[in-house]
FIDREN-754800 format. One record per atom (N, C-alpha, C): x, y, z; residue in one letter; residue number from 0; atom name. Coordinates in nm, 4 decimals, decimal comma, padded with zeros to 6 digits. Atoms other than C-alpha are relative to their C-alpha. Example, Ala and Ser with C-alpha at 12.3 -4.5 7.8 and 13.67 -1.06 7.14 Angstrom:
BEGIN
<r><xx>00,0890</xx><yy>-00,1190</yy><zz>00,0000</zz><type>A</type><seq>0</seq><atom>N</atom></r>
<r><xx>01,2300</xx><yy>-00,4500</yy><zz>00,7800</zz><type>A</type><seq>0</seq><atom>CA</atom></r>
<r><xx>00,0900</xx><yy>00,1200</yy><zz>00,0000</zz><type>A</type><seq>0</seq><atom>C</atom></r>
<r><xx>-00,0820</xx><yy>-00,1190</yy><zz>-00,0060</zz><type>S</type><seq>1</seq><atom>N</atom></r>
<r><xx>01,3670</xx><yy>-00,1060</yy><zz>00,7140</zz><type>S</type><seq>1</seq><atom>CA</atom></r>
<r><xx>-00,0770</xx><yy>00,1090</yy><zz>00,0730</zz><type>S</type><seq>1</seq><atom>C</atom></r>
//
This chain:
BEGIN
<r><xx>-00,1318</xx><yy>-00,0584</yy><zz>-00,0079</zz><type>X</type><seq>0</seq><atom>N</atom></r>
<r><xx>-02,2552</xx><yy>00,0110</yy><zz>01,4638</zz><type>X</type><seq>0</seq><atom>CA</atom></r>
<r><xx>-00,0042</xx><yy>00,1329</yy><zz>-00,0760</zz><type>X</type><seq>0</seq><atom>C</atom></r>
<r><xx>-00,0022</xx><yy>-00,1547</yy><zz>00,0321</zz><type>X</type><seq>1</seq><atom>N</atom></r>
<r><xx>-02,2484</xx><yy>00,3831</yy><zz>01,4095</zz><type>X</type><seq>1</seq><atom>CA</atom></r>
<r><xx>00,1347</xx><yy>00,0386</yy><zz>-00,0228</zz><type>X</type><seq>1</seq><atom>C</atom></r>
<r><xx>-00,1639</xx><yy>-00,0655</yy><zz>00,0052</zz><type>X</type><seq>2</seq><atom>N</atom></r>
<r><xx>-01,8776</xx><yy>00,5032</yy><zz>01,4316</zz><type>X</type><seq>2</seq><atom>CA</atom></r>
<r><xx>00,0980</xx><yy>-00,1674</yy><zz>-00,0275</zz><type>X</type><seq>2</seq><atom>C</atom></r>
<r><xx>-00,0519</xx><yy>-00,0217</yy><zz>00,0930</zz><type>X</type><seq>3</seq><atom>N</atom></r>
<r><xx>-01,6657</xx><yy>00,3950</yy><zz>01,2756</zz><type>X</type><seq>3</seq><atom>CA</atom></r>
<r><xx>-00,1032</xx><yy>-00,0023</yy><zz>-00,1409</zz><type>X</type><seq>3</seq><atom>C</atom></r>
<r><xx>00,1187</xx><yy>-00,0014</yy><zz>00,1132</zz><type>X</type><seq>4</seq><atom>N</atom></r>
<r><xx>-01,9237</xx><yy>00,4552</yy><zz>00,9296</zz><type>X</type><seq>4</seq><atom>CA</atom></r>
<r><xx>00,0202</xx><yy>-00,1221</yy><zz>-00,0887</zz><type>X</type><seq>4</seq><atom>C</atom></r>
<r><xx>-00,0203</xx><yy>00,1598</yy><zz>00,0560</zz><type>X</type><seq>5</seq><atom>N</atom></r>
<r><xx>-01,9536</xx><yy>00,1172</yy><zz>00,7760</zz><type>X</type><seq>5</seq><atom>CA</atom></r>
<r><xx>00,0473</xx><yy>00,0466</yy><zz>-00,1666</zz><type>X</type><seq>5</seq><atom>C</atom></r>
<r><xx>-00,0157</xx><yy>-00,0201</yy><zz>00,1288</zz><type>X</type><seq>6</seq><atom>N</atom></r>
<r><xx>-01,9209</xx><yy>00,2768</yy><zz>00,4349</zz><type>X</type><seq>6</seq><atom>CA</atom></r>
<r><xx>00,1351</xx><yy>00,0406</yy><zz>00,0033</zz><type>X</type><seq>6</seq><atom>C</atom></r>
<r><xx>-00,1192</xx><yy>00,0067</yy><zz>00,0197</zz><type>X</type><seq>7</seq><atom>N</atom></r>
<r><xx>-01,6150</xx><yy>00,3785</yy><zz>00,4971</zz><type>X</type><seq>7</seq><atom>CA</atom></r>
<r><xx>00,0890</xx><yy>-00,0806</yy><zz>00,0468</zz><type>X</type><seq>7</seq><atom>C</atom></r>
<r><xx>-00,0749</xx><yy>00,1263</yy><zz>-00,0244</zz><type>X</type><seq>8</seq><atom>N</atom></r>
<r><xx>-01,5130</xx><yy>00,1159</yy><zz>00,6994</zz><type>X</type><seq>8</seq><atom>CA</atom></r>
<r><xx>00,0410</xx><yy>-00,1525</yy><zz>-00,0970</zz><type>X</type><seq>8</seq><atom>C</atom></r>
<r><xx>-00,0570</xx><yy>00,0850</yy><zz>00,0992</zz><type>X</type><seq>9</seq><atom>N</atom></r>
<r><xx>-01,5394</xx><yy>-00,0853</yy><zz>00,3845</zz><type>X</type><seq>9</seq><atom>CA</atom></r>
<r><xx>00,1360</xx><yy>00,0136</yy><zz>-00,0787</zz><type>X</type><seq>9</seq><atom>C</atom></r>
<r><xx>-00,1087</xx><yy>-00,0925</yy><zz>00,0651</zz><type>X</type><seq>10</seq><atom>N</atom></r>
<r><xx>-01,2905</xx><yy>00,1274</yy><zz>00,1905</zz><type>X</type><seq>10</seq><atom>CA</atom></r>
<r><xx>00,1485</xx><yy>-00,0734</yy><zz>00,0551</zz><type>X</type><seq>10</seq><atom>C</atom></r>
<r><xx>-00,1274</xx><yy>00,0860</yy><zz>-00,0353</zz><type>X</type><seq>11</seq><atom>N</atom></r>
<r><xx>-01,0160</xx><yy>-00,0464</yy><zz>00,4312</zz><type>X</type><seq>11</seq><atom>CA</atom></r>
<r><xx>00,0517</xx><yy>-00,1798</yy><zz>-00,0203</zz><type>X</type><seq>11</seq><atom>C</atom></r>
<r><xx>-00,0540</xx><yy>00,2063</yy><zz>00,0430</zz><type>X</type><seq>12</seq><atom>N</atom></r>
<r><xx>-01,0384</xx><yy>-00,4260</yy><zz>00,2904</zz><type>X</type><seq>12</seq><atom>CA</atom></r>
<r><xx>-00,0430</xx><yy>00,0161</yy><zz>-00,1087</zz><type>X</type><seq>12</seq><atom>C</atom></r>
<r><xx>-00,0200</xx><yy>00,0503</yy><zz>00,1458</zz><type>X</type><seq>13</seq><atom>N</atom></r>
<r><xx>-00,9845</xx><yy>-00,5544</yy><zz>-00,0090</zz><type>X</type><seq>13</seq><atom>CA</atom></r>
<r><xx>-00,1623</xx><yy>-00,0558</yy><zz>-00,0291</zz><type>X</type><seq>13</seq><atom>C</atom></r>
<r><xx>00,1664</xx><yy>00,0853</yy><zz>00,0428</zz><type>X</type><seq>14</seq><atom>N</atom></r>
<r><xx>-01,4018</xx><yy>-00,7360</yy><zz>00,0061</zz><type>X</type><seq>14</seq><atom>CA</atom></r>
<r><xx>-00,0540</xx><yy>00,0286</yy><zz>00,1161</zz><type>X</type><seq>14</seq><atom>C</atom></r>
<r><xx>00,0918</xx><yy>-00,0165</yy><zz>-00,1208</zz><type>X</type><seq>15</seq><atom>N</atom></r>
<r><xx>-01,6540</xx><yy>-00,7053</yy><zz>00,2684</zz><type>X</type><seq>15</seq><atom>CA</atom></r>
<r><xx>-00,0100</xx><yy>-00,1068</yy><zz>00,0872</zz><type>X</type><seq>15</seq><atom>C</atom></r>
<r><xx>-00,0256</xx><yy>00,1173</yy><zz>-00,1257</zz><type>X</type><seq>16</seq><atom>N</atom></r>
<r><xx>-01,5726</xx><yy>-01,0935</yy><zz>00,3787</zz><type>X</type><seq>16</seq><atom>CA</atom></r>
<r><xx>00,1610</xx><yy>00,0047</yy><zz>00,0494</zz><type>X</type><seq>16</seq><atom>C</atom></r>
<r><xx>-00,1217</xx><yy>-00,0057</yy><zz>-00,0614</zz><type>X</type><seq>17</seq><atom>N</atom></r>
<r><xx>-01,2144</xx><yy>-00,9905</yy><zz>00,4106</zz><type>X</type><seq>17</seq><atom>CA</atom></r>
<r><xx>-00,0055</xx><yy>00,0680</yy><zz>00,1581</zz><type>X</type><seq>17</seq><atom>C</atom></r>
<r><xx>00,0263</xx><yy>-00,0735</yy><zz>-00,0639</zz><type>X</type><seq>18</seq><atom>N</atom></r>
<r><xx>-01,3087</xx><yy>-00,7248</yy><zz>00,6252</zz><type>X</type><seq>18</seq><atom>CA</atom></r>
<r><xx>-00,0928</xx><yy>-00,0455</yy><zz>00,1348</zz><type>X</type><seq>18</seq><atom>C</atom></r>
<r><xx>00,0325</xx><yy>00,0568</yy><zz>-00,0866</zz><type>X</type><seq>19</seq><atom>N</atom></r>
<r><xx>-01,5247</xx><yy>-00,9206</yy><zz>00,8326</zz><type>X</type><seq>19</seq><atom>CA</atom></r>
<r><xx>00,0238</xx><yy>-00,1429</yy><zz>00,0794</zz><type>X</type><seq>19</seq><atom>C</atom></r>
<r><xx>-00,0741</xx><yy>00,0538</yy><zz>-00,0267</zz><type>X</type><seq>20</seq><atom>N</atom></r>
<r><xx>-01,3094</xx><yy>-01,1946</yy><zz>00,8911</zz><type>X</type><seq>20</seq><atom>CA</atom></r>
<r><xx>00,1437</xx><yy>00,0780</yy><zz>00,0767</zz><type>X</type><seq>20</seq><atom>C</atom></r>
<r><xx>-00,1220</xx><yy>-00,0830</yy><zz>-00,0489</zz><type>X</type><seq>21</seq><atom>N</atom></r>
<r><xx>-01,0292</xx><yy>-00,9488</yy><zz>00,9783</zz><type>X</type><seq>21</seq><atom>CA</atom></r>
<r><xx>-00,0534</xx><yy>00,0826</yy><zz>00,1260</zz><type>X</type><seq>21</seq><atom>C</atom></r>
<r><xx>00,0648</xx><yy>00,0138</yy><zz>-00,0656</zz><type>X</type><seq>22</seq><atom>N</atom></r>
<r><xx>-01,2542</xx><yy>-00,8067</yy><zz>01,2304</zz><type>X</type><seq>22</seq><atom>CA</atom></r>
<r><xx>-00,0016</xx><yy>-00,0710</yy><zz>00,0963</zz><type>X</type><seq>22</seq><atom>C</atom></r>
<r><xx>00,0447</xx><yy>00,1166</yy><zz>-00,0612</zz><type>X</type><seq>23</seq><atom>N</atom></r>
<r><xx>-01,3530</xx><yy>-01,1293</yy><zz>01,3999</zz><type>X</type><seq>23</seq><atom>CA</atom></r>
<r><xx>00,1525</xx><yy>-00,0289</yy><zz>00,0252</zz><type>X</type><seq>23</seq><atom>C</atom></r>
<r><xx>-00,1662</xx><yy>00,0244</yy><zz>-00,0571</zz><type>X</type><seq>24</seq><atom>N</atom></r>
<r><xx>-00,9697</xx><yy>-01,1951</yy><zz>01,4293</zz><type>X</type><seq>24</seq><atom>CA</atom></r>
<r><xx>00,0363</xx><yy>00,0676</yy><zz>00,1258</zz><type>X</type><seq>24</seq><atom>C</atom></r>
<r><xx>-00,0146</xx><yy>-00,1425</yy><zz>-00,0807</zz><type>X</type><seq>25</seq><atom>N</atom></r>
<r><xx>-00,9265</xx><yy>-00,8665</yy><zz>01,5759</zz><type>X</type><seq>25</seq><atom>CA</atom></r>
<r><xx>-00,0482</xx><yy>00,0084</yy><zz>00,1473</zz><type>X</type><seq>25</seq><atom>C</atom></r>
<r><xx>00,0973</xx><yy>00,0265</yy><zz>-00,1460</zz><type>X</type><seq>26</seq><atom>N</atom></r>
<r><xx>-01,2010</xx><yy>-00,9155</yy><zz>01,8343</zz><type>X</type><seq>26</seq><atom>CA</atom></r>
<r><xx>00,0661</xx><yy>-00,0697</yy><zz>00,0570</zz><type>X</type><seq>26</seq><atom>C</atom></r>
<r><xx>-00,0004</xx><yy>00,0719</yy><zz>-00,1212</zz><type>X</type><seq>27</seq><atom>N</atom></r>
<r><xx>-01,0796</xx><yy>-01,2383</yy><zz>01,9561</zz><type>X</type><seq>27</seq><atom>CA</atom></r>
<r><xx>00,1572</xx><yy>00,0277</yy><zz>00,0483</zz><type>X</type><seq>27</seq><atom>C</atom></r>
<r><xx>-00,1350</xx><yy>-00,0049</yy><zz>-00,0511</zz><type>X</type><seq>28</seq><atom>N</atom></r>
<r><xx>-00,7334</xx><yy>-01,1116</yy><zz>02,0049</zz><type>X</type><seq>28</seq><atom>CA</atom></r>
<r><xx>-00,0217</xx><yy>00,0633</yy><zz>00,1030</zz><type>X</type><seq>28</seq><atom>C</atom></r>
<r><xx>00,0314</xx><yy>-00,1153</yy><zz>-00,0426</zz><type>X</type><seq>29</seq><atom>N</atom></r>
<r><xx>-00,8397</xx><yy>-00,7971</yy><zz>02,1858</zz><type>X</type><seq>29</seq><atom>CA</atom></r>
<r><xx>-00,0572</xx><yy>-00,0482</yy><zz>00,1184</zz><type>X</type><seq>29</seq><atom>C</atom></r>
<r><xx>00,0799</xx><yy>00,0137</yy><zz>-00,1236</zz><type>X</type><seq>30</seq><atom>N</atom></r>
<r><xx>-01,0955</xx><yy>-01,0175</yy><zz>02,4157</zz><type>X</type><seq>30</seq><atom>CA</atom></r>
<r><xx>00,1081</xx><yy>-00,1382</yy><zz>00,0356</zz><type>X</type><seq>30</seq><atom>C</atom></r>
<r><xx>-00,0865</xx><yy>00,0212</yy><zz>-00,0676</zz><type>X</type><seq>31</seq><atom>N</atom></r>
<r><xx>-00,7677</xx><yy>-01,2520</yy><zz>02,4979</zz><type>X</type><seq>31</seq><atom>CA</atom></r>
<r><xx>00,1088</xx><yy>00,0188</yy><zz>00,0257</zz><type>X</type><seq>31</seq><atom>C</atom></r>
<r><xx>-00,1002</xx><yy>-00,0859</yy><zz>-00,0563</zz><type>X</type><seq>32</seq><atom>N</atom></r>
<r><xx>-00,5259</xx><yy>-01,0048</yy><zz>02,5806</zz><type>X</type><seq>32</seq><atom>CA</atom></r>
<r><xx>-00,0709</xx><yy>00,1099</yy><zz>00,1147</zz><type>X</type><seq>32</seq><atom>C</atom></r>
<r><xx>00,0990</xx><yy>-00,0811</yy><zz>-00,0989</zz><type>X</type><seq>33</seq><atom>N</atom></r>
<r><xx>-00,8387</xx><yy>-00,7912</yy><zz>02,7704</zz><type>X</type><seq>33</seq><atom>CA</atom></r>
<r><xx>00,0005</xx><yy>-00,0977</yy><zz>00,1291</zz><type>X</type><seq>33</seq><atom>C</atom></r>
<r><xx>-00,0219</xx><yy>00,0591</yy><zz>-00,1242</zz><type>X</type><seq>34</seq><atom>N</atom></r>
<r><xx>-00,7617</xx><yy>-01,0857</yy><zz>03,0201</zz><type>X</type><seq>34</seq><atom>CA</atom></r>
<r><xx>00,1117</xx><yy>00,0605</yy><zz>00,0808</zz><type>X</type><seq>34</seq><atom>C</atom></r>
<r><xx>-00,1161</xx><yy>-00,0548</yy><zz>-00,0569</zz><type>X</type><seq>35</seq><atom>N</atom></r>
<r><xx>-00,4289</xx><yy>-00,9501</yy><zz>03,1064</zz><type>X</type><seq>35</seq><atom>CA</atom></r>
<r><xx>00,0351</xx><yy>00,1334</yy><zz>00,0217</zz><type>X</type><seq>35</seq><atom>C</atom></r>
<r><xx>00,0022</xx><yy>-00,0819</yy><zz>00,0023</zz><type>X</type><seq>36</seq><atom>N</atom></r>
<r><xx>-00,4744</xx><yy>-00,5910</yy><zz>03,0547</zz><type>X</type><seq>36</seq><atom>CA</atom></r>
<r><xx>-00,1399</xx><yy>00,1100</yy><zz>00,0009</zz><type>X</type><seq>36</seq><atom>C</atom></r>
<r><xx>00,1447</xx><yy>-00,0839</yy><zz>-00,0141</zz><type>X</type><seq>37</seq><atom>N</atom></r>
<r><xx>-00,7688</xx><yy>-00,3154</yy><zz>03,0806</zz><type>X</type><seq>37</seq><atom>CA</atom></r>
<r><xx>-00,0263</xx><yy>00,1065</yy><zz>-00,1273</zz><type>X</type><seq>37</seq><atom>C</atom></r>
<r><xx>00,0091</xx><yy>-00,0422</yy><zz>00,1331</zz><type>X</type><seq>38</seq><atom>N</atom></r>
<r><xx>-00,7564</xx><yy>-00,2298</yy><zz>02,7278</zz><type>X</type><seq>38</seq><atom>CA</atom></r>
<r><xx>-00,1602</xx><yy>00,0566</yy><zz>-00,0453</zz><type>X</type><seq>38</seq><atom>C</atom></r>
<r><xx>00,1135</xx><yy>00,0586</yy><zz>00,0219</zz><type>X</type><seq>39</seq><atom>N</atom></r>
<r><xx>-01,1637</xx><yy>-00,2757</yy><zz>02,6823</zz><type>X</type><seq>39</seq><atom>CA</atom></r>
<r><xx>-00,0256</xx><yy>00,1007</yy><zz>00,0493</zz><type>X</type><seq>39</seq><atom>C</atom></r>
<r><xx>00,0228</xx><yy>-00,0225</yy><zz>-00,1350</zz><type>X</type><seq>40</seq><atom>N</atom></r>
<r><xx>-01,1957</xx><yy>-00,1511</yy><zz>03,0317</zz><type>X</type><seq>40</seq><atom>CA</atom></r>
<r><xx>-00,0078</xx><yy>00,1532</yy><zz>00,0160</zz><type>X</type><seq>40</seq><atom>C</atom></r>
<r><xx>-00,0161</xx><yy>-00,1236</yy><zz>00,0014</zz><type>X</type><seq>41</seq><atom>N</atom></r>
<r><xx>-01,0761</xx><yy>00,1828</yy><zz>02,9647</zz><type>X</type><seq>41</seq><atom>CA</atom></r>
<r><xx>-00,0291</xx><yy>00,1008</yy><zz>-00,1270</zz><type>X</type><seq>41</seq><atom>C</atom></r>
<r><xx>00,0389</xx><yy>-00,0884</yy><zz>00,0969</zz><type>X</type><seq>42</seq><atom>N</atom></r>
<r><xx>-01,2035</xx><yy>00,2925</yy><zz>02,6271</zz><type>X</type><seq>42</seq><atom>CA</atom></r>
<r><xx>-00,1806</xx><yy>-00,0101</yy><zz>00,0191</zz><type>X</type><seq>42</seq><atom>C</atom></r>
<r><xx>00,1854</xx><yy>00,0263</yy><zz>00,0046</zz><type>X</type><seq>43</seq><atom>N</atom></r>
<r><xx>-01,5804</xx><yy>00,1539</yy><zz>02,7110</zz><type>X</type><seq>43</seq><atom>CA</atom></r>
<r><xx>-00,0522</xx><yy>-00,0029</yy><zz>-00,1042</zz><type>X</type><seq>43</seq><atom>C</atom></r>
<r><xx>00,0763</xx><yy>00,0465</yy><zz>00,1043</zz><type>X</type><seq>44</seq><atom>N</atom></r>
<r><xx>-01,5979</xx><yy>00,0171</yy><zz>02,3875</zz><type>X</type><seq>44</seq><atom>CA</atom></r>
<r><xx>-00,0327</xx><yy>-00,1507</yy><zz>00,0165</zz><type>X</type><seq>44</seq><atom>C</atom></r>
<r><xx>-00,0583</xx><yy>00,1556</yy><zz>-00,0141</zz><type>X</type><seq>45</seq><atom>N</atom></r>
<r><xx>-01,6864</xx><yy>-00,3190</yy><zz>02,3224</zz><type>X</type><seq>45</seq><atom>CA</atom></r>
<r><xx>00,1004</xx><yy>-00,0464</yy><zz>-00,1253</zz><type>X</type><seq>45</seq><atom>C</atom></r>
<r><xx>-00,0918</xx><yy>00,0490</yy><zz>00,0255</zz><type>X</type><seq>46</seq><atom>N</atom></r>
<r><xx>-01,4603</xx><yy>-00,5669</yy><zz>02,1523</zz><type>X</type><seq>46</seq><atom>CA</atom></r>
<r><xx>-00,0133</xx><yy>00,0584</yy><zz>-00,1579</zz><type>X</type><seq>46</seq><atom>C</atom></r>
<r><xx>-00,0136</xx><yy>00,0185</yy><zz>00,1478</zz><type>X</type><seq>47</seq><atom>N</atom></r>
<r><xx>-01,5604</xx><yy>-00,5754</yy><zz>01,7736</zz><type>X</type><seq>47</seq><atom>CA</atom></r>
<r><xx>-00,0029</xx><yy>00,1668</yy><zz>-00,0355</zz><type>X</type><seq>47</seq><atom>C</atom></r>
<r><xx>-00,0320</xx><yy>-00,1653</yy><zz>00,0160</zz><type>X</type><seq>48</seq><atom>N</atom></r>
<r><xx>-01,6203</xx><yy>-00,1642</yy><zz>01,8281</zz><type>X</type><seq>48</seq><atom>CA</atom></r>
<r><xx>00,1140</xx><yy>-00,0139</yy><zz>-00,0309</zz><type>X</type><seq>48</seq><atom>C</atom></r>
<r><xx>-00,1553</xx><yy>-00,0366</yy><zz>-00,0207</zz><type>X</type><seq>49</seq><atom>N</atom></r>
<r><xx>-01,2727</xx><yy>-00,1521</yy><zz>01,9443</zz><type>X</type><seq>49</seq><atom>CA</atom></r>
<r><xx>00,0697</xx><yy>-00,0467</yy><zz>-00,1394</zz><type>X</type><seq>49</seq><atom>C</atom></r>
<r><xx>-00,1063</xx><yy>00,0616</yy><zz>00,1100</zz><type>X</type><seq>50</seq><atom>N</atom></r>
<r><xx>-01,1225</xx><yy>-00,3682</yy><zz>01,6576</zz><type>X</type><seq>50</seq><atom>CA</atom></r>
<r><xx>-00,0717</xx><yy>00,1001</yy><zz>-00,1001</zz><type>X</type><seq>50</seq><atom>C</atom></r>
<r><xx>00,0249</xx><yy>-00,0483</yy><zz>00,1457</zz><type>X</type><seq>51</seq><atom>N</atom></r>
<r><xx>-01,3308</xx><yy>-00,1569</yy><zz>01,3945</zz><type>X</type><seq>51</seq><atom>CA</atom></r>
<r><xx>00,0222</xx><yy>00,1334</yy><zz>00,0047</zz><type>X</type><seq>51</seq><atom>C</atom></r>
<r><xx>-00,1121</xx><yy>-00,1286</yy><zz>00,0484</zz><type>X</type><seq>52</seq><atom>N</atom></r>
<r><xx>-01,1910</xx><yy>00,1485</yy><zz>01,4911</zz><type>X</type><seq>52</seq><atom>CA</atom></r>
<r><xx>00,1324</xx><yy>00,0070</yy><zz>-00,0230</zz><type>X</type><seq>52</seq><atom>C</atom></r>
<r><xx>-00,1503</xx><yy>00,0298</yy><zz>00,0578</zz><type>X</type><seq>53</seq><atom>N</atom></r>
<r><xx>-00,8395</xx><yy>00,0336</yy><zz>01,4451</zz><type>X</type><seq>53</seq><atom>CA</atom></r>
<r><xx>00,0145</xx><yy>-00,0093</yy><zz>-00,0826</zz><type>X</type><seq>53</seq><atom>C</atom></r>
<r><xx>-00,0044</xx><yy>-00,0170</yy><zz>00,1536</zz><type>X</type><seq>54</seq><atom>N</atom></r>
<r><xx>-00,9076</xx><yy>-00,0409</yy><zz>01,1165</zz><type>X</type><seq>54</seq><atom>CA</atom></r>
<r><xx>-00,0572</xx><yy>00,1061</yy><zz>-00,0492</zz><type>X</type><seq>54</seq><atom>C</atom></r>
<r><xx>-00,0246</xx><yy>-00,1622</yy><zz>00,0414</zz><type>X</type><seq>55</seq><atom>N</atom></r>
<r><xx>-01,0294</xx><yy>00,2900</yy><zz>01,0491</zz><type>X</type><seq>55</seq><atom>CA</atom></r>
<r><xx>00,0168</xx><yy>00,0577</yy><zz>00,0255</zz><type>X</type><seq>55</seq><atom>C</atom></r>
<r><xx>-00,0815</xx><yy>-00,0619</yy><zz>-00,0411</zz><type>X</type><seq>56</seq><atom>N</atom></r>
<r><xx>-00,8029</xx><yy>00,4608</yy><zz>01,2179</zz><type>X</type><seq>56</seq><atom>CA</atom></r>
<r><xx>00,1258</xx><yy>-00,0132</yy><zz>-00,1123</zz><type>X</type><seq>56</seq><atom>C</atom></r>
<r><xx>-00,1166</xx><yy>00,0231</yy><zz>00,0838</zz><type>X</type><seq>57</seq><atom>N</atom></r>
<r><xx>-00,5255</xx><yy>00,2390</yy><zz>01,0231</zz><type>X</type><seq>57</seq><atom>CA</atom></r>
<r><xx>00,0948</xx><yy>-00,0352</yy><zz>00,0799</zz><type>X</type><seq>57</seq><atom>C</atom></r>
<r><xx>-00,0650</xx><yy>00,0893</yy><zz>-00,0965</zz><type>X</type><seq>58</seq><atom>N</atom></r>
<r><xx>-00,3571</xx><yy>00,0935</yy><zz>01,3841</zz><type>X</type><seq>58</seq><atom>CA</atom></r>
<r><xx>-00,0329</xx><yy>-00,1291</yy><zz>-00,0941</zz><type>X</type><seq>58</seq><atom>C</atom></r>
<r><xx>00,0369</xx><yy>00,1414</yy><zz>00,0470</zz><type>X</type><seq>59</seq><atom>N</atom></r>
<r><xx>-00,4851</xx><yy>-00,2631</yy><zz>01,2022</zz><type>X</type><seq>59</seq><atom>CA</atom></r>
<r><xx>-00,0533</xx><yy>-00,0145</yy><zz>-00,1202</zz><type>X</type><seq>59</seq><atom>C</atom></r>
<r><xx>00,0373</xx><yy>00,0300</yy><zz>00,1549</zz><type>X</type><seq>60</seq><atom>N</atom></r>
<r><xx>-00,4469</xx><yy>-00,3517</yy><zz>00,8174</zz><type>X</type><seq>60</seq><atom>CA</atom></r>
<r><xx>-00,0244</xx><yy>-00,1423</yy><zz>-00,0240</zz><type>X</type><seq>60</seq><atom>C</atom></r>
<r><xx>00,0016</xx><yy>00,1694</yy><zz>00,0006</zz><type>X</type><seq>61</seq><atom>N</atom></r>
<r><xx>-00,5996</xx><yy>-00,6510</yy><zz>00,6938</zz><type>X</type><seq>61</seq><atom>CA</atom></r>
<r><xx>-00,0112</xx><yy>00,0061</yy><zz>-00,1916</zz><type>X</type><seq>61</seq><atom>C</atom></r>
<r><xx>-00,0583</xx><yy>00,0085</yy><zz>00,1217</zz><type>X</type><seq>62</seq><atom>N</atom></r>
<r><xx>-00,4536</xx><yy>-00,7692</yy><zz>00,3989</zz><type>X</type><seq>62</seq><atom>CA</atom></r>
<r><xx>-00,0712</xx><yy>-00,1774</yy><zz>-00,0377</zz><type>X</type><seq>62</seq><atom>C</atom></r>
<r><xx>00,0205</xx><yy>00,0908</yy><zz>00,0512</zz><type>X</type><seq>63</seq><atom>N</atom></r>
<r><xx>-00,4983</xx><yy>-01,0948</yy><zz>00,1807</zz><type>X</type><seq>63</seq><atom>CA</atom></r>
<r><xx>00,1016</xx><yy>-00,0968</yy><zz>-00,0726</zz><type>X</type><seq>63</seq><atom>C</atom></r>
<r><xx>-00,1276</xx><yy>00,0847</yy><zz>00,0336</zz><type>X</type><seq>64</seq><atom>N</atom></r>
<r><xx>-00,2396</xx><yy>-01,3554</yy><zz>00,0476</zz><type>X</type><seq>64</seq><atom>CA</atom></r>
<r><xx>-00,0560</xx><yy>-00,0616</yy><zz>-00,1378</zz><type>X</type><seq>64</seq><atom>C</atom></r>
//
């Protein structure tokens, strides 16, 4: 994974298993709503790409309780 830069992609979670749990969320939302829509389809990323530029973009904060 090149883009988004993992080093800074850390910078957006609170730990590095938050972050990859938040992620993995991300994905499987993305690949069951990509049933109903061409979300995927039309950026020609794949899934966990897609979710890890949202979080460093800042579309998708993952927080902790």
């Amino acid at each position: 994974m090149i883009d988004p830069p993992i080093d800074k992609l850390i910078k957006k979670a609170p730990c590095r298993y938050a972050l990859v749990v938040g992620l993995a969320k991300r994905t499987r939302d993305l690949l069951q709503v990509e049933k109903e829509n061409k979300l995927l389809e039309n950026s020609n990323l794949k899934a966990v790409s897609y979710a890890a530029k949202e979080v460093y973009e800042g579309d998708v904060i993952i927080i902790t309780e």
